[in-house]
Structure formats: structure tokens, C-alpha cells
C-alpha positions, 0 to 999 in steps of 0.5 A: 572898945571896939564896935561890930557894927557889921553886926547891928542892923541899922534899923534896929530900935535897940542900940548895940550892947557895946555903947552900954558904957556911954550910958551908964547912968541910963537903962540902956535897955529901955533906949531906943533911937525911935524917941530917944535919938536927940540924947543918943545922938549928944552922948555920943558926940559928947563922950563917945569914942572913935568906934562910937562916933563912926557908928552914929555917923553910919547911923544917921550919916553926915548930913544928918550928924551936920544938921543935928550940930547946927540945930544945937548950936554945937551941941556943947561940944568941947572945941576940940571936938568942934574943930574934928567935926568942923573939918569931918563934915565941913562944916563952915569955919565961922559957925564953928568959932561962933559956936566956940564963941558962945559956949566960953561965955556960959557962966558954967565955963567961966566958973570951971575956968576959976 
């Protein structure tokens, strides 16, 4: 899937169409990053590919990718994904275990680990 980025411009309410498949179970029309950027923002960390992470990272840049994480406890992140953007936004080792830490303990990981 690759992503034109060249093409969006960064100030558009609307998303690009090639992030549709992220959001299937949304109206991809009706998204707008103006009230719905917290839940773009978890999709996108969540499910998005390559070219989708480096659109959301051009979109809001790094300080405000690290920022977003901190605020949401590593949003639910699979570790693997915390451990990439541990390194990619240098975000301090510790706070990523912590993260890492807490989201084993939840009961829905215990039950999906049975």
C-alpha cells in the first residue's frame, strides 16, 4: 500500500483515501483529524503500516507522536511496537518496560495468553 503523501496536503481536514483500509468499520468520510485525531492517531499506531506510521509521523511529528504515547500509557501497543518506537522517538527505556509492564497485567492479555 503505498501512500502519496506528496499529495496530501498537511492541513487538510480529511485523510488520505489510502488509509481507508484502516478504518474499515468507520465512515472514512466522516473522519476528520480536527475532532477525531486521538482515534486516528491509536489506529494508526495500532494497525497502520510502514507508510502509514510515516504519514502520521509527518503529520504531527515526533514530539507530538512521543507525547501522544506518554499521555496514553503506550496506548496498547503491542511490545513490539513499543520497543520500534522506543528507539524511533527515543523514548526512555524504562517508561517503555513500565508500559510493557501494565498492559501484560490486564486481564484481557491474561485471558488471550490461556
Amino acid at each position: 500500500m503505498g501512500y502519496a503523501m506528496h499529495a496530501y496536503k498537511a492541513d487538510s481536514a480529511s485523510l488520505p483515501d489510502e488509509l481507508r483500509p484502516l478504518f474499515w468499520d468507520c465512515d472514512f468520510e466522516r473522519l476528520q483529524w480536527q475532532n477525531d485525531s486521538d482515534f486516528i492517531t491509536d489506529r494508526i499506531l495500532t494497525s497502520g503500516e510502514w507508510n502509514a506510521l510515516q504519514w502520521l509521523r509527518a503529520k504531527i511529528g515526533d514530539a507530538s507522536l512521543r507525547e501522544w504515547l506518554k499521555s496514553h500509557h503506550g496506548g496498547g501497543l503491542s511490545p513490539e511496537r513499543l520497543r520500534f518506537w522506543e528507539l524511533v522517538l527515543r523514548i526512555p527505556h524504562r517508561i517503555v518496560n513500565s508500559w510493557i509492564t501494565r498492559e501484560s497485567r490486564s486481564i484481557w492479555r491474561q485471558r488471550a495468553a490461556r
